[in-house]
N, C-alpha and C positions, 0 to 999 in steps of 0.2 A: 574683512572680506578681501583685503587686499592683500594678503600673504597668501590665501588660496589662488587667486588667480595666477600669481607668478609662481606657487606650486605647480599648477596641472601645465602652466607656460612651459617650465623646466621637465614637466614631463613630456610634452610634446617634443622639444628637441632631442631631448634622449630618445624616445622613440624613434626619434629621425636617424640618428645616429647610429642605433643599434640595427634598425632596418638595412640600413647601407652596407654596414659590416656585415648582418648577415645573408644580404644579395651577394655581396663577394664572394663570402664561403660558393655558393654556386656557380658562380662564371669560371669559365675557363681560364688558364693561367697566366693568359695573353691579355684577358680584360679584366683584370680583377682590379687595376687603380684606377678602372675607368670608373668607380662607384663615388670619385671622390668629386667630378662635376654634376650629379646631382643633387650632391651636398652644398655645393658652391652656390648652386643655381636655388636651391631653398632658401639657403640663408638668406641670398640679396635678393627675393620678392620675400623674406616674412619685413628684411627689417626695410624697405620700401613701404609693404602695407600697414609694417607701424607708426613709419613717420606721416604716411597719408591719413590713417586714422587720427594718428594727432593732433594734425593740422586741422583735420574734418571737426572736431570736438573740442579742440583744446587744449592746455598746455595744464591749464591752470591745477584741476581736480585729480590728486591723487589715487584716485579709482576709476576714473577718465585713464589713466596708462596704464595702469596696469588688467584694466579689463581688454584695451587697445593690444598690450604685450603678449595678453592668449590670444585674442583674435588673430592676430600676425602668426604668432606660432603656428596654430590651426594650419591656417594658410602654408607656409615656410615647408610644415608638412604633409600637405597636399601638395603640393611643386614636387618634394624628395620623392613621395611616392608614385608619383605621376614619370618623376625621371629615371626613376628603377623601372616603371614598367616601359617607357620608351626603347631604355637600356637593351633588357632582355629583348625586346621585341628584333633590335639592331642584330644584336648577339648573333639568335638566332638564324637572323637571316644569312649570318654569314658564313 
């Protein structure tokens, strides 16, 4: 079970990733590396919420992390897409 969980993990940041790149393809030519601090900004609340989970459960059980490592993920990619829609929302107004 614990090689799927850090599969759909690894799927969640690609999806992070690929999200980001493809908001840039849309923003104007003036904001398009601005896609790269909602990437910033996911990474450091997934791997925060993985170290809090860990903390929360445990170090010890190897399925304790890496169920922790999707949870975080999840999250890391809720923050990315939460900062892509902030993003554009900015964009726009401008």
């Amino acid at each position: 079970m614990e090689e799927t969980y850090i599969s759909w993990a690894m799927v969640m940041i690609g999806a992070g990733a690929a999200a980001a790149g493809g908001a840039g393809i849309f923003l104007p030519a003036g904001h398009r590396l601005s896609v790269a601090l909602p990437l910033v900004f996911g990474a450091g609340v997934g791997v925060a919420s993985f170290f809090v989970l860990l903390l929360s459960r445990g170090f010890d059980d190897p399925d304790v992390g890496a169920s922790a490592f999707l949870i975080a993920s999840i999250i890391g990619l809720t923050a990315v897409i939460g900062g892509l829609g902030l993003l554009f929302r900015r964009v726009r107004a401008d």
